[in-house]
N, C-alpha and C positions, 0 to 999 in steps of 0.2 A: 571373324570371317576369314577363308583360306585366301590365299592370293592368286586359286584359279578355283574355278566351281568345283567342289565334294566331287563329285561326279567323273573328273577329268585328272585329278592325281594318280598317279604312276604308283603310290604307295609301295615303292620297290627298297629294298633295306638301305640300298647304296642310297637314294632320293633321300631316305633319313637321317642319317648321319650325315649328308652336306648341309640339310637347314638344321640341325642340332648343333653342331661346329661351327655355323654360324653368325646362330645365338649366342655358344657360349665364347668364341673372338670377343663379341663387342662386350660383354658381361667380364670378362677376365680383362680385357682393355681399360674400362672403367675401371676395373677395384685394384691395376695397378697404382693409383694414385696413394694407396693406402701400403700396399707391399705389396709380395710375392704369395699367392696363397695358394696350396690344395685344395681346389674344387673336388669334392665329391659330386658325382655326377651318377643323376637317377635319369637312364633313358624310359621312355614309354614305348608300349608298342605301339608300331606306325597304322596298323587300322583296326577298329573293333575295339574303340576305348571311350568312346563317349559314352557316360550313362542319363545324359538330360542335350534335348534336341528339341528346337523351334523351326515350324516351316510355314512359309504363305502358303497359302489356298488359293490356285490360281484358276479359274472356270472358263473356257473356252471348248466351244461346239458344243454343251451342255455335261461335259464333263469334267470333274473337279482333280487339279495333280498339284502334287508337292512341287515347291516354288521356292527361289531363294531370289536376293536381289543382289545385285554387281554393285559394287563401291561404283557411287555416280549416274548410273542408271534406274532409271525410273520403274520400267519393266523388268519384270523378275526372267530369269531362267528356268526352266521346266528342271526337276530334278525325279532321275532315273531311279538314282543305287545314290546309297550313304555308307562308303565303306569304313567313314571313319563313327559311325554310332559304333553302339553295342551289340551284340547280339539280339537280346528281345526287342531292341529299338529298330533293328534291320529287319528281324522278323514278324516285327508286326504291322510294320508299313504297309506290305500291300494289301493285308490281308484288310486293314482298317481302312484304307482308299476303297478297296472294292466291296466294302457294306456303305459308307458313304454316298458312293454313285449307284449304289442299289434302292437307297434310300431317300428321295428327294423330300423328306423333314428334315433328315441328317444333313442333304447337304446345300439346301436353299440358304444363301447368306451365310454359309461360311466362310468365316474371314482366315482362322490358321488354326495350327496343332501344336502342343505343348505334350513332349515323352519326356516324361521321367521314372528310371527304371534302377534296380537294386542288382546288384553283385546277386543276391540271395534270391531272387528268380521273379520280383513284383516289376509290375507295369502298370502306372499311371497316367492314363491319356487327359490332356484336356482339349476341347472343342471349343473354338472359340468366336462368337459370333456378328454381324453388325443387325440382328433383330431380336426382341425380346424373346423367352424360353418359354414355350406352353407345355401340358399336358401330353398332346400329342408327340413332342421334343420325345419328353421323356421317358414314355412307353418305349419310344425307338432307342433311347442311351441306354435303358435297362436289359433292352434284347443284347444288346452292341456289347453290354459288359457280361452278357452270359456266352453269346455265341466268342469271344476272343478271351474271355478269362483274363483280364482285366478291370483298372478301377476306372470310371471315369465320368469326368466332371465337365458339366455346361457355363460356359461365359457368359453374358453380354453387357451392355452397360448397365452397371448398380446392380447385375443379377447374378449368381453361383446357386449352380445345382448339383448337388454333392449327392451321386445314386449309391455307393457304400460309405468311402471313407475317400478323406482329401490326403490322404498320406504313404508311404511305401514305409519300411520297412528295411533298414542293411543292418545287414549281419558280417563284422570283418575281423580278425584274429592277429592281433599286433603281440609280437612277443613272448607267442603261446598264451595271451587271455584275447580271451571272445568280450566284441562288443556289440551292441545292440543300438542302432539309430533310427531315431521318428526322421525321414526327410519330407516335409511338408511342402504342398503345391505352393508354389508363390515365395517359400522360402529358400533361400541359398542355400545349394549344396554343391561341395566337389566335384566338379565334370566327369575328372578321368580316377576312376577310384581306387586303378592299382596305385598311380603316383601317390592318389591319399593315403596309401598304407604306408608307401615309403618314406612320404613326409612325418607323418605321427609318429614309423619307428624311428625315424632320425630324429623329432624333437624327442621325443622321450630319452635317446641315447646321448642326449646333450643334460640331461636334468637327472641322470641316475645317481653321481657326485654328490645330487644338492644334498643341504640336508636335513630331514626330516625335519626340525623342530623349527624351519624355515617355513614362510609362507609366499606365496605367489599370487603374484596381482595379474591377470588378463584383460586384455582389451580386444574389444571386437568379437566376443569368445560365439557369435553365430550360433548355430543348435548344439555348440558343445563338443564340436566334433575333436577339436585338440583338448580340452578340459577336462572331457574324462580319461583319456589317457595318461594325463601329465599330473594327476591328482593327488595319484599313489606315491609322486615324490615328494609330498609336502605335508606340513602339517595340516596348512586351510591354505582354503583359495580365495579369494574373492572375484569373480567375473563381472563382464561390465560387456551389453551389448546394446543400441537401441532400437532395433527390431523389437516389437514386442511378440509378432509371431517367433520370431526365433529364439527369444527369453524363456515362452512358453514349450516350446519344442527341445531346449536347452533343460529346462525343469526336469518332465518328462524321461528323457536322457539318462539322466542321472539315477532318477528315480529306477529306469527302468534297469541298470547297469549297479546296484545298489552303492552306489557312492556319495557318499553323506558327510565330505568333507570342504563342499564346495558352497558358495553363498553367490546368487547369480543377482544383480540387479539391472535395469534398465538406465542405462547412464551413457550418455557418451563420452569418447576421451575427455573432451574440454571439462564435462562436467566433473567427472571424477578424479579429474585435475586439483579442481576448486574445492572438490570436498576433504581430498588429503592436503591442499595447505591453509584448511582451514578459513578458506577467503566465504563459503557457501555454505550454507545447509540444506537439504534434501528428504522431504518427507520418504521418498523410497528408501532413502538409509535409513530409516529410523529406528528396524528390527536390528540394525547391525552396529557394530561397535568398533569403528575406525582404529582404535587405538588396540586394538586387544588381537590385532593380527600384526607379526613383524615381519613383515616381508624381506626378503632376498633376493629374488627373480622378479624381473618384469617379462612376459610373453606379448607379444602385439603380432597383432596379421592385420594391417588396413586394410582402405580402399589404395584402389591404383595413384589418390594423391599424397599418399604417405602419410606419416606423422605430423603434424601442426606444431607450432616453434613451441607451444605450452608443454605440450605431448613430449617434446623432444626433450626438455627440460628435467620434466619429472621424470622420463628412465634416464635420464645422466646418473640420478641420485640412487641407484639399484645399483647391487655386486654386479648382477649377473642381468644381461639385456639376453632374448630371443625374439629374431625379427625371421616372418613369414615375409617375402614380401611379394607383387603379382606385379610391379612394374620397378627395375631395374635404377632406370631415370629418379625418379622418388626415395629410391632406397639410398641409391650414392647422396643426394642431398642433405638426407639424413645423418649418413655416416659421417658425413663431414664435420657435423658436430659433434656427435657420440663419441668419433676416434680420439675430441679431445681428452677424454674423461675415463677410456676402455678400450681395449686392447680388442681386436678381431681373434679369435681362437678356433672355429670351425667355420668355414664353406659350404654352403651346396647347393647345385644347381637340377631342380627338377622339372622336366618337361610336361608339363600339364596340360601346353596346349598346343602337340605336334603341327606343322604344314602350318602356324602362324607366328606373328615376330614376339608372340608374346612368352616370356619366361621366367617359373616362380622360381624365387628365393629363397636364401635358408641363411642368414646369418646368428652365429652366439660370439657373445660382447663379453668380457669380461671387466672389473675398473680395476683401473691403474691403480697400485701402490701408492 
């Protein structure tokens, strides 16, 4: 959430570069504890970079508008303009409010909207409800996805009405190779997707050294979005996510982008902790053969609470660490232990999510002699 309503930022370039500078003070303040280091730094542009957006459904005088809520406040704020979406997310706002309120199946008990849209030109709406979906629902979602040219999907409790497909489609080009991603309704994807180009060429520019007859272990590896990039540098991968939508969408992926050197299982860190020291067994491994990959790299991108002491443990024992990371605080706690074991050798700091205090990471670990 911004720390003044979407609606009322200045989005002026000077406005960005003070809360970027910001960020990166207290970020380069922390990682003095460790030394002096070159931050590379990936700004975003400051409006027209989100590609996935939530709003309440606020209904007053019998007309239904886009809504946000104020940290603290109970009542939401009417929202005008979103100049920090995307383009088809900005352009498709009004047009989708004004069949809504044209609509009173569409818009009786709507509770909010879910945009998720692709660099490559798709838009996935979803509607989301507090009354069951009928028939009559649905005639009107199937008009709503011909007249706006869009996919889009009905909510309500225990119910999903899927009128084409629950998925988008991005198409992005790291490095001169083209890649091809399922980003599925309900599953995680990248907000701001130039910074995801620039985070993937930056991991990739950290792993091109490795080498080849080395294998990489992933955690967290989501729909695959750093996996299949980082694939090409290694012999085999082993990935590890517990989403099982986004195992499945990680599958896919791969498949779709023909790379066939990666093995994805449903495992969290803790668990595939326990399966490489041998403390566990795992019917999901069961196709796969622990010992017959030698790993060199560990890659991790958590949750905003970092690595877990077990977690931190097992990439101490790796050449080479790469840490995504989405909260700064989590990553220094991290580091504190990893710096016993491996040297810090690249920085970077990428803006992912302008006009808030939040800011991703990029650290590569080497081990000490």
């Amino acid at each position: 959430m911004t720390s003044k309503p979407a609606n009322e930022l200045t989005h002026s370039d000077e406005d960005y570069e003070v809360q970027l500078n910001n960020k990166l003070q207290l970020f380069t303040n922390s990682l003095k504890q460790f030394g002096d280091y070159d931050i590379e730094v990936h700004r975003s542009f400051p409006t027209a970079f989100r590609m996935r957006a939530e709003f309440r459904i606020w209904h007053e005088g019998g007309i239904a508008h886009y809504a946000m809520n104020k940290p603290g406040e109970k009542r939401p704020y009417i929202i005008t303009e979103f100049p920090i979406g995307g383009p088809l997310i900005q352009g498709n706002m009004a047009p989708l409010l004004a069949s809504i309120n044209a609509d009173p199946i569409l818009s009786k008990r709507l509770f909010s909207v879910e945009f998720l849209t692709s660099k490559s030109g798709e838009t996935l709406i979803t509607l989301i409800y507090h009354r069951p979906l009928d028939d009559l629902w649905l005639a009107s979602a199937v008009q709503l996805e011909q007249e706006l040219n869009v996919f889009v999907i009905g909510r309500s409790r225990k119910q999903k009405l899927v009128i084409s497909q629950d998925f988008i489609t991005e198409m992005i080009s790291i490095s001169g190779r083209d890649y091809k991603y399922q980003q599925i309704e309900s599953g995680f994807t990248q907000p701001n997707v130039d910074i995801n180009i620039k985070m993937l060429t930056w991991a990739s520019g950290c792993c091109t050294s490795s080498n080849s007859k080395h294998d990489l272990l992933e955690l967290y590896c989501g729909n695959g979005n750093f996996t299949a990039v980082l694939a090409q540098h290694f012999g085999k991968v082993l990935a590890t996510e517990v989403s099982k939508i986004s195992v499945n969408s990680a599958k896919a992926n791969f498949e779709s982008n023909k790379i066939n050197n990666v093995s994805v299982v449903r495992l969290s860190s803790e668990e595939i902790t326990q399966a490489l020291n041998g403390e566990r067994s795992f019917r999901r491994l069961k196709e796969i053969e622990l010992s017959q990959f030698d790993f060199s790299t560990i890659f991790v991108d958590p949750p905003r609470s970092g690595l877990d002491e077990g977690t931190v443990l097992l990439a101490s024992q790796f050449d080479q660490i790469l840490y995504i990371s989405c909260n700064p605080l989590s990553l220094m706690d991290n580091l504190a232990d990893l710096f016993k074991t491996h040297t810090i050798e690249k920085v970077a700091a990428f803006d992912q999510f302008p006009w808030t205090n939040h800011l991703e990471t990029g650290v590569l670990l080497k081990k000490r002699p």
